[in-house]
PAZAPA-4460 file (N, C-alpha, C; in steps of 0.05 Angstrom, whole numbers, plus 32768, in hexadecimal, padded with zeros to 4 digits):
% residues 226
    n_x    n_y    n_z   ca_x   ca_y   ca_z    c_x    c_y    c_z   seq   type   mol
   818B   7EEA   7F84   8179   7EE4   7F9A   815C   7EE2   7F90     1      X     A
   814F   7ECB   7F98   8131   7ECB   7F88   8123   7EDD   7FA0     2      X     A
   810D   7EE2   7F91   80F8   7EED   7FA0   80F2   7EE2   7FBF     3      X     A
   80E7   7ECB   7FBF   80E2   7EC7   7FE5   80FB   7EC9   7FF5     4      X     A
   810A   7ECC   7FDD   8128   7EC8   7FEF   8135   7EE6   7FFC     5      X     A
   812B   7EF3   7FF2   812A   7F13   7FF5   812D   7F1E   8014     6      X     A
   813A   7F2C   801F   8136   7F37   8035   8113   7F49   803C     7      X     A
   8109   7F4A   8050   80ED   7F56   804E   80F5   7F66   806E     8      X     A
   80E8   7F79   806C   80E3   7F93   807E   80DB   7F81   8099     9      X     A
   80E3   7F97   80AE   80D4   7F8F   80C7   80C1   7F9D   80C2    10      X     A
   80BC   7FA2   80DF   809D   7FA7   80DA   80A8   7FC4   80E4    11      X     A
   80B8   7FD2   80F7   80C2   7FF1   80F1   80D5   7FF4   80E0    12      X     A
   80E6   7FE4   80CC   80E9   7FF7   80AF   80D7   7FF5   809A    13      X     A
   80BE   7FE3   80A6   80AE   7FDE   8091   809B   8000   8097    14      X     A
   809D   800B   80A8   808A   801F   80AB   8095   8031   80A8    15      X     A
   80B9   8035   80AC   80C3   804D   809E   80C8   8048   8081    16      X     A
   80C6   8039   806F   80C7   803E   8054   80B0   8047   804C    17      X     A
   8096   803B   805C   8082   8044   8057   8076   8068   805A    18      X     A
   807A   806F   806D   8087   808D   806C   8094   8097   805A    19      X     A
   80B3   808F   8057   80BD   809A   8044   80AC   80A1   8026    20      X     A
   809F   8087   801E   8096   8084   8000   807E   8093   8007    21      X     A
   8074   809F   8017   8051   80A9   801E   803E   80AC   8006    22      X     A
   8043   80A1   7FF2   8034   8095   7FDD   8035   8078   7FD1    23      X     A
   8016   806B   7FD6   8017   804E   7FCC   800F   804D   7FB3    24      X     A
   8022   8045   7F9B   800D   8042   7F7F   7FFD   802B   7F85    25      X     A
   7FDF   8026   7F82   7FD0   800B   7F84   7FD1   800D   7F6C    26      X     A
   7FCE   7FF3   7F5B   7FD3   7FE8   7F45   7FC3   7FCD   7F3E    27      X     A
   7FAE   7FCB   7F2C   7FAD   7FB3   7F1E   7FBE   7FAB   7F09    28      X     A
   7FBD   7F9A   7F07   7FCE   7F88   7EEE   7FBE   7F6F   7EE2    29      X     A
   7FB7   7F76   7ECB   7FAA   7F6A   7EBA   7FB4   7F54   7EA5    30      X     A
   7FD1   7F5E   7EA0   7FE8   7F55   7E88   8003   7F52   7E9B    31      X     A
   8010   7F37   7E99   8031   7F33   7E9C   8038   7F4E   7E8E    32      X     A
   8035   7F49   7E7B   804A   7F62   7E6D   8050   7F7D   7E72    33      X     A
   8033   7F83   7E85   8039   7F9F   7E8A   8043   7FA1   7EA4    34      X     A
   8049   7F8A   7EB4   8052   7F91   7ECA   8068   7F9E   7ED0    35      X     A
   8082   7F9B   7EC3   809C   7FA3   7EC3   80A1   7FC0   7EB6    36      X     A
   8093   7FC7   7E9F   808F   7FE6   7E90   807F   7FF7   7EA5    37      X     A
   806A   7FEC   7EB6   8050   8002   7EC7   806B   8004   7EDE    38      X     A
   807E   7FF3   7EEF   808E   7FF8   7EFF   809D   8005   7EF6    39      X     A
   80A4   8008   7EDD   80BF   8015   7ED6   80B4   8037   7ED5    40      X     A
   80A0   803E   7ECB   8095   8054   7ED3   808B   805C   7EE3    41      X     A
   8084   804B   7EF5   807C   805F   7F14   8097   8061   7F1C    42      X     A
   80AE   804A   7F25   80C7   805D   7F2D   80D8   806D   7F21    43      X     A
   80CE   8073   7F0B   80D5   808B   7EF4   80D2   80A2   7F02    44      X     A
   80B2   80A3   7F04   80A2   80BA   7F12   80A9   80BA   7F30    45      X     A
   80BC   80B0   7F37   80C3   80B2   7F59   80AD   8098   7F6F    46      X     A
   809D   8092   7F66   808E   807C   7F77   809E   8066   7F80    47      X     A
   80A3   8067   7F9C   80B7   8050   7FA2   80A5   8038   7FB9    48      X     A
   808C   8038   7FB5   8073   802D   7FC5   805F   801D   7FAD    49      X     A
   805F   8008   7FA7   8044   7FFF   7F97   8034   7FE4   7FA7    50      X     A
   801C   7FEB   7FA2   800E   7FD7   7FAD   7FFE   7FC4   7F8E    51      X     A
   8007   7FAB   7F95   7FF7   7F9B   7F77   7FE1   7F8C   7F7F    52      X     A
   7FC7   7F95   7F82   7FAB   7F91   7F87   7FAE   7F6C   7F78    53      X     A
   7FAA   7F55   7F8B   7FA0   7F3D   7F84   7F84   7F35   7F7C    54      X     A
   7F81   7F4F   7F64   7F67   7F43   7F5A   7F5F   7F2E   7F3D    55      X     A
   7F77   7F2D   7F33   7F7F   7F26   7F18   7F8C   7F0F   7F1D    56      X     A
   7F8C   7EFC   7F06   7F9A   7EE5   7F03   7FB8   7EE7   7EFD    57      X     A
   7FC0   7EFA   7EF2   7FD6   7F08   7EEA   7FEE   7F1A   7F08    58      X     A
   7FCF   7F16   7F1F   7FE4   7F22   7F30   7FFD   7F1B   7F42    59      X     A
   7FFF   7F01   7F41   8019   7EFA   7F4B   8037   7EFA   7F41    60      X     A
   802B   7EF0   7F25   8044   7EF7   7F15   8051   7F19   7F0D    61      X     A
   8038   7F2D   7F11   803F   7F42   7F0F   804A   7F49   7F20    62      X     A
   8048   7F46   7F3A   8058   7F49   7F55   8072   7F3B   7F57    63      X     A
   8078   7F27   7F4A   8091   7F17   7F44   80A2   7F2A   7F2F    64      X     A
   8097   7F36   7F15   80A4   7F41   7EFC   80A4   7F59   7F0E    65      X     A
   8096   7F6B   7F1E   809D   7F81   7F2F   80B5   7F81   7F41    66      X     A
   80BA   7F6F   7F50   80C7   7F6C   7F5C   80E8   7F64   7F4C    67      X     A
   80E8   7F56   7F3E   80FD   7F54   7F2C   810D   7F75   7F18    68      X     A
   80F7   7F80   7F14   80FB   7F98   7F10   80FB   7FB1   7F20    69      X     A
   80F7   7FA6   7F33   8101   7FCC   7F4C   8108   7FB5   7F64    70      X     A
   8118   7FAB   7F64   811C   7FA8   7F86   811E   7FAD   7FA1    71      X     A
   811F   7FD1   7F96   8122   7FEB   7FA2   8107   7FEC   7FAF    72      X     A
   80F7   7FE3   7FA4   80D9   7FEF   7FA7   80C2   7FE5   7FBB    73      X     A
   80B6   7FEC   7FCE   80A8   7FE9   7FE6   8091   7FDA   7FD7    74      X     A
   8085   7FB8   7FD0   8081   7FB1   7FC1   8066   7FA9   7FD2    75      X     A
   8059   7FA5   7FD5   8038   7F9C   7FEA   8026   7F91   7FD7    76      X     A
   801F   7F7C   7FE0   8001   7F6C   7FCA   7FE9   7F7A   7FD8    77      X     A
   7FD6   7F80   7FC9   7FBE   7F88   7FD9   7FA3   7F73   7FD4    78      X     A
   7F8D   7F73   7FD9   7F7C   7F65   7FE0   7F7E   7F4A   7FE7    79      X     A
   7F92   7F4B   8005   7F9B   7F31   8010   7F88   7F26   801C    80      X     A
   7F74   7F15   8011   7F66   7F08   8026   7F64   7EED   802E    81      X     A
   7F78   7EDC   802E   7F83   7EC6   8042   7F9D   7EC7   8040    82      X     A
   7FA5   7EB3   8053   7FC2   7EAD   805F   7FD1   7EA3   8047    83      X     A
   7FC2   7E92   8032   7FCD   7E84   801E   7FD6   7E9E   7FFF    84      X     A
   7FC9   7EB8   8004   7FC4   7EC4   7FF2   7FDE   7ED4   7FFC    85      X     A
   7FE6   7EDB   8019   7FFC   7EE9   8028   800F   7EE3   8014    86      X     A
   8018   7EC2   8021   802A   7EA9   801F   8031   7EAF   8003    87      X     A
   8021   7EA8   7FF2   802B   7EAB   7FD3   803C   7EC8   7FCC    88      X     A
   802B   7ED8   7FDA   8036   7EFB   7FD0   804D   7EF7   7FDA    89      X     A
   8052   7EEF   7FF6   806E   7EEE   7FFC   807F   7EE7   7FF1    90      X     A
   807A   7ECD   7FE8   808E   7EB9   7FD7   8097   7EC1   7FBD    91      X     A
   808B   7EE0   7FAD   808E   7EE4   7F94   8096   7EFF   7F9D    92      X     A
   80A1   7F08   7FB8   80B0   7F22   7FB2   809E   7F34   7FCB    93      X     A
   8087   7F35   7FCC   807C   7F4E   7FD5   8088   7F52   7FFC    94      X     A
   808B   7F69   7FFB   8094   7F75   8016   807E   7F7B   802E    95      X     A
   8067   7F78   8021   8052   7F76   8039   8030   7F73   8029    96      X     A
   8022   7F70   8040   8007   7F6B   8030   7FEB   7F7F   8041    97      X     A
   7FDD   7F84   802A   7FC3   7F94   8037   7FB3   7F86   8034    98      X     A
   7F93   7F8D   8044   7F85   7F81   803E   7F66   7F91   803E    99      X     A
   7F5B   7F90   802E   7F43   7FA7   8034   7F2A   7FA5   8051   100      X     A
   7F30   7F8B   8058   7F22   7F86   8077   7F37   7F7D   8089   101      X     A
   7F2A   7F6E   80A3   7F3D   7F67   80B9   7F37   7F52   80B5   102      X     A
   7F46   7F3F   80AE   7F39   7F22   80AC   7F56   7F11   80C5   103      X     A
   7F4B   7EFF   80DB   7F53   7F07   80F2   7F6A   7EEB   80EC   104      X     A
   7F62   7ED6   80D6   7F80   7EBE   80D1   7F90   7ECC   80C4   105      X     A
   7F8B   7EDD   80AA   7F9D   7EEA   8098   7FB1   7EFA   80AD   106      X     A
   7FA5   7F0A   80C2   7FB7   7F1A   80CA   7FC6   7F10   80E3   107      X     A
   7FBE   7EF8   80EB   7FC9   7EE7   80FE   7FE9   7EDE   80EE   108      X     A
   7FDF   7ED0   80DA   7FF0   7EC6   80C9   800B   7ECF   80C1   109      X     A
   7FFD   7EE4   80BE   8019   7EFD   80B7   8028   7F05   80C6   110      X     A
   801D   7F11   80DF   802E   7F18   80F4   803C   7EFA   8101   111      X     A
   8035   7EE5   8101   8043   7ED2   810C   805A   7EC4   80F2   112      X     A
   8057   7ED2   80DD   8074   7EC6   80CF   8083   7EDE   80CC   113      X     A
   807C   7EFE   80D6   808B   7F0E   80D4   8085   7F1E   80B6   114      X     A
   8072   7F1E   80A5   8065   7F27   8091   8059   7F42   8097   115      X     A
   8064   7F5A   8094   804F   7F6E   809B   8032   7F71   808F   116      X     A
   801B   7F74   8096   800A   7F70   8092   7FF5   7F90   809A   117      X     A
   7FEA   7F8D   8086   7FCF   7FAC   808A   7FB5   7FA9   808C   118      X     A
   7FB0   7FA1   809A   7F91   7F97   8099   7F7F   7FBB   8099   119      X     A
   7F69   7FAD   8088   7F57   7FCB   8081   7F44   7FD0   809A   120      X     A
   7F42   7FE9   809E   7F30   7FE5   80B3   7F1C   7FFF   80AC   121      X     A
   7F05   8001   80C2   7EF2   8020   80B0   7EE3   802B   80CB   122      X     A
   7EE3   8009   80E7   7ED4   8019   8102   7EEE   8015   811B   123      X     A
   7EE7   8024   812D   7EF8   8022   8149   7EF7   8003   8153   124      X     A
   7EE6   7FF0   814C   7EE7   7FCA   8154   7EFC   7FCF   813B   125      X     A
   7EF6   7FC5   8129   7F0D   7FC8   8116   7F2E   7FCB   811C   126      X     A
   7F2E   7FE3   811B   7F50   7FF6   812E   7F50   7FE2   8144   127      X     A
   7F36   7FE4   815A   7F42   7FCB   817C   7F46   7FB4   8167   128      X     A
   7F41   7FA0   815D   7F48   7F89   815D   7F5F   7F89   814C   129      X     A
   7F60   7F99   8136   7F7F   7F9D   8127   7F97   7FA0   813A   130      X     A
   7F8C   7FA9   8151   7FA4   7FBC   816B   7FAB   7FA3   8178   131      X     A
   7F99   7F91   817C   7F9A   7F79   818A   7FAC   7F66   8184   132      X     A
   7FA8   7F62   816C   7FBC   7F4C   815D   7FD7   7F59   8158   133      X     A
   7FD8   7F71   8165   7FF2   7F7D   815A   7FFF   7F8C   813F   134      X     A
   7FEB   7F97   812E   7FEC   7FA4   8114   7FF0   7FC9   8125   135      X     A
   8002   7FCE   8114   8000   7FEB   811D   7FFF   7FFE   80FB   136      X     A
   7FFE   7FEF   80EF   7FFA   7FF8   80D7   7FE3   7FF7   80C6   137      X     A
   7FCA   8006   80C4   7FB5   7FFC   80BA   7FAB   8009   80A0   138      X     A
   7F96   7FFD   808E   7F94   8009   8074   7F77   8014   8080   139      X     A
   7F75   8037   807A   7F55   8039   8083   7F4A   8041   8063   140      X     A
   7F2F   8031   8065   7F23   8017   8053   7F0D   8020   8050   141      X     A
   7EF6   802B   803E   7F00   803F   8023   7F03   8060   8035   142      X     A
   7F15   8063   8031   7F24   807D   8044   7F0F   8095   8040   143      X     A
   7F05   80A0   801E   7EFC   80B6   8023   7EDA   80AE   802D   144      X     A
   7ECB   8097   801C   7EA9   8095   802B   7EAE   8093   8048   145      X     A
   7EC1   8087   8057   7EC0   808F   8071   7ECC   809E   8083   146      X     A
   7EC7   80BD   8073   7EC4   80D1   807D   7EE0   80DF   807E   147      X     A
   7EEB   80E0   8067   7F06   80E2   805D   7F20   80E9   8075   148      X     A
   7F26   80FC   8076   7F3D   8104   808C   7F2F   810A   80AA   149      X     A
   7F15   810E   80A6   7F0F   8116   80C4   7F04   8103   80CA   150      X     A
   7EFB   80F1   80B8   7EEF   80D7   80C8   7F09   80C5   80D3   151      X     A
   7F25   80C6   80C9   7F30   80B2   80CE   7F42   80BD   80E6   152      X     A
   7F41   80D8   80E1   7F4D   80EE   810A   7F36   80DC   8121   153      X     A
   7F1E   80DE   8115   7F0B   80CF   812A   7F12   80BD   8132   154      X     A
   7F0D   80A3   8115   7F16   808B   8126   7F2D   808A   812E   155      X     A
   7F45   809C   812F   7F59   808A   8133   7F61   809C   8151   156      X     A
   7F51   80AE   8163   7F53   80C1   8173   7F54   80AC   8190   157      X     A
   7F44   8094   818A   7F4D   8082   81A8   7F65   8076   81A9   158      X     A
   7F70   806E   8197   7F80   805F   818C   7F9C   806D   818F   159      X     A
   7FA8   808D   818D   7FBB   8095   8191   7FD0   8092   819C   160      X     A
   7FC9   808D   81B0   7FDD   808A   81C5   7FED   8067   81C3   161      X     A
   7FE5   805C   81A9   7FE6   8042   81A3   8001   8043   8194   162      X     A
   8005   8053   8184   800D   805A   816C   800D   805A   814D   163      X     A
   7FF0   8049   8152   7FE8   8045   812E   7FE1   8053   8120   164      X     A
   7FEF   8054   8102   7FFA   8064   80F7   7FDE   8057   80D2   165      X     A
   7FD3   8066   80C5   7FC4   8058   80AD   7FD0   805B   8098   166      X     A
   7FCD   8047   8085   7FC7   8054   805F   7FA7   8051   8059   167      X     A
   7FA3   8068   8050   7F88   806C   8046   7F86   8069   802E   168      X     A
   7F75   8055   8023   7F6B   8058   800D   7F55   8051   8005   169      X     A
   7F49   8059   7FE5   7F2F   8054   7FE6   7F29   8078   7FE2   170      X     A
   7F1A   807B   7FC4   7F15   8094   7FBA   7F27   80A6   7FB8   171      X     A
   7F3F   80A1   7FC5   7F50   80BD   7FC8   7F61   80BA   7FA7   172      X     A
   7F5D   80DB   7FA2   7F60   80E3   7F86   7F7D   80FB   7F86   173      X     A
   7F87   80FE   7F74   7FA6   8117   7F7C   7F9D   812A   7F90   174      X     A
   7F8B   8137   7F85   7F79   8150   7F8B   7F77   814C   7FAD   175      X     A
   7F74   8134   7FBA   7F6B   812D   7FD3   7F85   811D   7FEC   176      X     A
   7F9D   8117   7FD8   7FB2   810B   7FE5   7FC5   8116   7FF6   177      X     A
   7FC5   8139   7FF0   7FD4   8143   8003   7FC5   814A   8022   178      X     A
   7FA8   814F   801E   7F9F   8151   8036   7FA0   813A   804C   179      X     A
   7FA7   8118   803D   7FAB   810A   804D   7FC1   8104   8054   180      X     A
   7FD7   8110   8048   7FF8   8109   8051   7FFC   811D   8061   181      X     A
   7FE9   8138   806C   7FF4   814B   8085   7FE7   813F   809A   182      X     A
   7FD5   8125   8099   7FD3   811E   80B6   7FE8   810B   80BF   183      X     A
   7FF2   8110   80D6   8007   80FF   80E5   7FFD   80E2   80E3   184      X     A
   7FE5   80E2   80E8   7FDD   80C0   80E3   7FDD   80B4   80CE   185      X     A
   7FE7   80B8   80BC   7FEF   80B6   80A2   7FFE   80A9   809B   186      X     A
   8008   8093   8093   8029   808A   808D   802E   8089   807A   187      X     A
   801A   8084   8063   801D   8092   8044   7FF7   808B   8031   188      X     A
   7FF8   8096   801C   7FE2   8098   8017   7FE0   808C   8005   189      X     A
   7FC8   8077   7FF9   7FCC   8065   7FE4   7FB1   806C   7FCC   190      X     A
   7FBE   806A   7FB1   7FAB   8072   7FA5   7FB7   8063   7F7E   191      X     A
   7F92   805D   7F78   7F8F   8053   7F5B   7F94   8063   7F49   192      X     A
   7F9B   807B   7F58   7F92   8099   7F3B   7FA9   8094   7F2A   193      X     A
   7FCB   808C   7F3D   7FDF   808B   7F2B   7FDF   8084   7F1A   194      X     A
   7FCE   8067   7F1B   7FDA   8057   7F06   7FBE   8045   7EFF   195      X     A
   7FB1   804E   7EF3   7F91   8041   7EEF   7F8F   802F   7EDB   196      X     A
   7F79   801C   7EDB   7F7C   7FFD   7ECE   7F7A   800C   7EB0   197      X     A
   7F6F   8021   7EAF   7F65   8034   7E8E   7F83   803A   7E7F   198      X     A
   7F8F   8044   7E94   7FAF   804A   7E88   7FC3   8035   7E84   199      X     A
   7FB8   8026   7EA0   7FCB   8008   7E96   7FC9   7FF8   7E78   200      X     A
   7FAC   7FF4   7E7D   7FA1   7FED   7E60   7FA7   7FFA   7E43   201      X     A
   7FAB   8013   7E48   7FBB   801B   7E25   7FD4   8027   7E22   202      X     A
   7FE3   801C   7E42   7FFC   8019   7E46   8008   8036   7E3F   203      X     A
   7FFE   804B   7E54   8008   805D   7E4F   801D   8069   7E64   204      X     A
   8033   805D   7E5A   804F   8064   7E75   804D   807B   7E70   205      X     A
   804A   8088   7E63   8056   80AD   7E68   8046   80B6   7E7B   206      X     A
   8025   80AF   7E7C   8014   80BE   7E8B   8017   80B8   7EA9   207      X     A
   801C   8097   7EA1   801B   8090   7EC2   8038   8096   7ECD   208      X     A
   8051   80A4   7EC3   806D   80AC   7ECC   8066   80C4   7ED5   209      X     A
   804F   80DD   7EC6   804E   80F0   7ECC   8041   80EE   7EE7   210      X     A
   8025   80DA   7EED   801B   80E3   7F00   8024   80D4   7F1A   211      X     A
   803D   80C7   7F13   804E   80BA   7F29   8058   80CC   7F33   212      X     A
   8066   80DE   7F20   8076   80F9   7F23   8068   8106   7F32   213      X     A
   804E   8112   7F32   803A   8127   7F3C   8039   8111   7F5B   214      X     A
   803C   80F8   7F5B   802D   80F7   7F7F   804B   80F2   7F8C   215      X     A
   805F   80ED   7F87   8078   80ED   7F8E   807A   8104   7F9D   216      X     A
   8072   811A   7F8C   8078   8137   7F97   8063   8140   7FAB   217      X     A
   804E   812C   7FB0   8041   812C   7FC6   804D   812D   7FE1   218      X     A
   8063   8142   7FEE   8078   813D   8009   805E   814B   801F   219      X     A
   806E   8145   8031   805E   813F   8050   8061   8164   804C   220      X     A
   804A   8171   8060   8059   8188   8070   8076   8192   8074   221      X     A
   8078   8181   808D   8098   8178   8094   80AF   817A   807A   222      X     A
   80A7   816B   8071   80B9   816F   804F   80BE   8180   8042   223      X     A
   80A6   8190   803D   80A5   81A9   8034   80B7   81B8   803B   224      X     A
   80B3   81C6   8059   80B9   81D3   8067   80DE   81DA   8068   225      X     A
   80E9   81BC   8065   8108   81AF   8067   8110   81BC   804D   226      X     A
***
């Protein structure tokens, strides 16, 4: 089965896998080559969530060589900012797309071919017009400068009874990920610490398996508790 040819999530098992995995590795990719070795060690270390940041020329094909190598794996392109940038991620594998703003064709786009889609958001217009178009899934966008866990109980306190549910990212470090997976508004928490362009670069799978290992074991309350 090629890649676009792939089965892709609705949009509620796209939000219970996302739960399940409650950790997103974000990831640049700089090199083909390391795409397939950096996946093979985060699902080493238990990470079954990666997001591959579209900032690199290298990033589509890494999302293609990703996907070829974990099929298993909750696969998301990040810095989606047009419909054409969606479109491609889709076509090479990826299971959904983020985006660090609300950009109102990208997320049109998506929801009308059935693409789950995360648009970033950071004020309450933000969350209303995300709510509008029908996103119940949002990235809050850089999570800790605006006002880390208590800023995002704020904004998201009109909005409740909605049911939208965030990934936060943006500054959040190990040290800071469990405080954001005990809020219920939470659906999982996304972070560079796993797997940083520094480690990528001198290709160190052991480090980045260990600290796949360390946010894996990042479980909810609830989890604990079981």
């Amino acid at each position: 089965m090629t890649p676009s040819a792939a089965p892709r999530p609705s949009a509620s098992s796209f939000l219970e896998r996302l739960q399940q995995s409650a950790v997103v590795a974000v990831v640049v990719v700089e090199r083909r080559a390391d795409s397939a070795p950096l996946l093979e060690a985060l699902r080493a270390g238990g990470v079954r969530a990666v997001e591959v940041a579209l900032r690199t020329p290298e990033s589509l094909d890494a999302l293609a060589m990703m996907r070829e190598a974990g099929p298993d794996v909750l696969l998301g392109a990040g810095t989606v900012l047009s419909p054409e940038q969606a479109d491609a991620a889709r076509a090479v594998g990826a299971d959904f797309a983020l985006a660090p703003g609300l950009d109102l064709e990208t997320a049109r786009h998506c929801l009308s071919t059935g693409f789950p889609f995360v648009p970033g958001v950071a004020t309450p217009s933000d969350v209303q017009a995300a709510v509008a178009l029908g996103c119940r899934v949002l990235k809050f966008f850089p999570a800790e400068t605006m006002g880390g866990v208590k800023g995002l109980q704020t904004l998201a306190s009109p909005f409740l009874h909605l049911g939208v549910r965030f990934v936060p990212l943006g500054g959040i470090s190990a040290s800071t990920a469990t405080a954001w997976l005990e809020s219920p508004l939470v659906a999982a928490v996304g972070g560079s610490w796993i797997a940083p362009r520094e480690l990528i670069a001198a290709r160190d799978w052991a480090e980045i398996r260990r600290r796949a290992a360390f946010a894996a074991g990042l479980a909810r309350p609830a989890e604990k508790a079981a």
